[in-house]
C-alpha positions as CSV (number, residue, x, y, z in Angstrom):
1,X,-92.8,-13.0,185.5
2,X,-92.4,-9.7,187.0
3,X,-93.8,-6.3,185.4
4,X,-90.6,-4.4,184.8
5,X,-90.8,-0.7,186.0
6,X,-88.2,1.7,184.7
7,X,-87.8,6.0,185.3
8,X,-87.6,8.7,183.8
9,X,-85.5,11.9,185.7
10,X,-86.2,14.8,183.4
11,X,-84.4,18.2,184.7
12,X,-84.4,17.2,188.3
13,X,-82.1,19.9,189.7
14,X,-80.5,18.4,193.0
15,X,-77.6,15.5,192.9
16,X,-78.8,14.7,196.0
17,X,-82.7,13.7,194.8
18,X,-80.7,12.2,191.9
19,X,-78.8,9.7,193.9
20,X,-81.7,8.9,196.5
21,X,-83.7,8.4,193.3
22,X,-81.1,5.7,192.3
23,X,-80.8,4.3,195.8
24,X,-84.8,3.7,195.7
25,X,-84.9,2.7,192.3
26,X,-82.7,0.3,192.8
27,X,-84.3,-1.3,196.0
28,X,-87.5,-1.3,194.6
29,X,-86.1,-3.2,191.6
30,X,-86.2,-1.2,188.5
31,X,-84.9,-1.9,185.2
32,X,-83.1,1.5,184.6
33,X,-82.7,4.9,184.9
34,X,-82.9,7.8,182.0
35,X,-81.3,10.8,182.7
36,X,-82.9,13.9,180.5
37,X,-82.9,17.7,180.3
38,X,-80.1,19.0,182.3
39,X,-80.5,15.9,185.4
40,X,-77.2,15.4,186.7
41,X,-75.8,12.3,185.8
42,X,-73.3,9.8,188.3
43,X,-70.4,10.7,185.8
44,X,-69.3,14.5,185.2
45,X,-68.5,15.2,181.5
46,X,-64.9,14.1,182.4
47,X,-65.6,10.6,183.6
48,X,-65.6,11.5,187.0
49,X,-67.5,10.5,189.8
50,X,-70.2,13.0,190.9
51,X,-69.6,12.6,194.8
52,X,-73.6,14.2,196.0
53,X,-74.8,11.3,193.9
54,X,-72.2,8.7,195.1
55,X,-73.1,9.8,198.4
56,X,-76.8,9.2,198.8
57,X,-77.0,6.8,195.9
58,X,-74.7,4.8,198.1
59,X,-73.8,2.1,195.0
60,X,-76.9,2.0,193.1
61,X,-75.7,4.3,190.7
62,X,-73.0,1.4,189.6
63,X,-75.4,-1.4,189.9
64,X,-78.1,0.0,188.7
65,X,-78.1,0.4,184.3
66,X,-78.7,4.5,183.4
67,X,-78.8,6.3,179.9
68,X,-78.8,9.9,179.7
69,X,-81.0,10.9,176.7
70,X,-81.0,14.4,175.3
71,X,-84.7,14.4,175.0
72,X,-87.7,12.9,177.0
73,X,-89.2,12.6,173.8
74,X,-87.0,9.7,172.2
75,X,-87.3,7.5,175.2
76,X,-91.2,7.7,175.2
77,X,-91.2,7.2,171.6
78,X,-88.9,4.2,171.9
79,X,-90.8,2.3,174.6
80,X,-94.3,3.1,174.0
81,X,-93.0,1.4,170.1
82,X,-91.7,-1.7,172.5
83,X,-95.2,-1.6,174.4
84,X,-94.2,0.3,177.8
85,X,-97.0,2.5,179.2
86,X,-95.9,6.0,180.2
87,X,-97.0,7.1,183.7
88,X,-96.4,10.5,184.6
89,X,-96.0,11.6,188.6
90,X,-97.5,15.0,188.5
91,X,-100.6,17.1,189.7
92,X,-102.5,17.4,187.1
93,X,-106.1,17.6,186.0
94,X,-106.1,14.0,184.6
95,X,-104.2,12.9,187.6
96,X,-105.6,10.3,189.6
97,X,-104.5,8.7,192.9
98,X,-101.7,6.7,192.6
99,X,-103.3,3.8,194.9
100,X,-105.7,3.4,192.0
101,X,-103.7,3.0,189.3
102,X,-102.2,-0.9,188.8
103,X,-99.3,-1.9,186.7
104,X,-100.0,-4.1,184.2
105,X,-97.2,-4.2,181.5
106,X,-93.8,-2.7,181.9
107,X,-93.6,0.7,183.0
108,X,-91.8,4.0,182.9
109,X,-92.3,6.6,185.8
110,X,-91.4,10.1,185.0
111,X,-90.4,12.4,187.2
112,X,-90.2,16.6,187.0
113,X,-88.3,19.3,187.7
114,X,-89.1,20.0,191.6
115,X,-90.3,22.9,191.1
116,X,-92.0,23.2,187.8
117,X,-92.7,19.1,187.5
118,X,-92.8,17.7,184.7
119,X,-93.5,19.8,181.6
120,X,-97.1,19.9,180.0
121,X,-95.5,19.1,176.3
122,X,-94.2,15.7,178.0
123,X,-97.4,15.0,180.4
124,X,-99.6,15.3,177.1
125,X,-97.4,12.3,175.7
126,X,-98.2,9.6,179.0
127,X,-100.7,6.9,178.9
128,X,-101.5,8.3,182.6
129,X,-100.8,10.6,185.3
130,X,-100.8,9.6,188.7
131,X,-100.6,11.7,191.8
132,X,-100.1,11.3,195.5
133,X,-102.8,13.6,197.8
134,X,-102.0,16.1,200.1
135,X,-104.2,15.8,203.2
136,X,-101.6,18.6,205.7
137,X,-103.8,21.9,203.9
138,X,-107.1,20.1,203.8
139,X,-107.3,18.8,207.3
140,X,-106.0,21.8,208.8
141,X,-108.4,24.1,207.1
142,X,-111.7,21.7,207.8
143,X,-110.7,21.7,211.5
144,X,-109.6,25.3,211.9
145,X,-112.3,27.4,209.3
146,X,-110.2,30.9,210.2
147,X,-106.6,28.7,209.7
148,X,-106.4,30.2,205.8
149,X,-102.5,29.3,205.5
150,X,-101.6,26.6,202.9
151,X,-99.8,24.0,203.7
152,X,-97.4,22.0,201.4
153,X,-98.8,21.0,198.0
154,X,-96.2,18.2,197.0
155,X,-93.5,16.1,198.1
156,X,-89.6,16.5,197.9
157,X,-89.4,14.5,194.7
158,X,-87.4,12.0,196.2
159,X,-89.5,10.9,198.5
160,X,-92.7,10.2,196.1
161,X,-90.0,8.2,193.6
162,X,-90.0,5.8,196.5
163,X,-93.9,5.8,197.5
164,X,-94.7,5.5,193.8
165,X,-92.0,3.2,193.0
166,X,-92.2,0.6,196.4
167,X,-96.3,1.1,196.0
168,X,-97.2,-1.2,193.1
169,X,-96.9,-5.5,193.8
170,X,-95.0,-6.6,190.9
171,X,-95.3,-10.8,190.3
């Protein structure tokens, strides 16, 4: 039987990370979609299709099942009760590499704001926080000692949804 994975979009700013986040969700097989904080959802408060979604989500937003929640909160609540572990996607000092962590009953991935993440109130609420490591700052500063520049520190939030999401063999 395969582990079911589901996500959690909590005040992801962008329509268009919105709809590739459908798009991969949906390819890589997820249950469902929640919508929280002020995530744009593939429906407008009239009943409207949101076009940036429709546009990058490409039809996953209609096949794939969403719910938008008011609150992070009651989702965790409700699946951790229905025995869902909670993984967070954030840097973070409990974080640990996300090719170390291995799925073994259903899961929810959250996913943050792209600046700001995902907010310390709900990262103290997951089983686990996984993170992907940047290597761009680190390789350029041990090969170049007087490079001092950062590089990046994260990825477009899009694009770890689908390395976190396509990374974990599900039977």
């Amino acid at each position: 039987m395969r582990t079911k994975i589901a996500v959690l979009l909590h005040n992801i700013r962008s329509t268009h990370n919105v709809g590739s986040i459908f798009r991969t969700a949906e390819g890589a097989g997820a249950e469902k979609i929640y919508l929280s904080g002020y995530t744009p959802h593939p429906l407008d408060r009239f009943g409207r299709v949101q076009k940036d979604i429709a546009k990058t989500a490409l039809g996953a937003e209609k096949i794939l099942q969403w719910k938008q929640c008011p609150s992070p909160s009651s989702v965790i609540t409700k699946l951790k009760r229905e025995g869902w572990e909670i993984v967070g996607a954030e840097q973070d000092k409990r974080a640990i590499d996300y090719r170390k962590f291995r799925l073994s009953k259903p899961t929810l991935f959250i996913f943050g704001n792209e600046v700001r993440g995902i907010p310390p109130t709900i990262r103290a609420r997951c089983d686990a926080l996984i993170e992907i490591p940047m290597h761009g700052a680190m390789v350029r500063q041990a090969h170049h000692s007087r490079h001092t520049k950062r590089g990046k520190e994260s990825l477009n939030v899009s694009v770890a949804a689908g390395i976190i999401l396509f990374a974990f063999p599900r039977s």
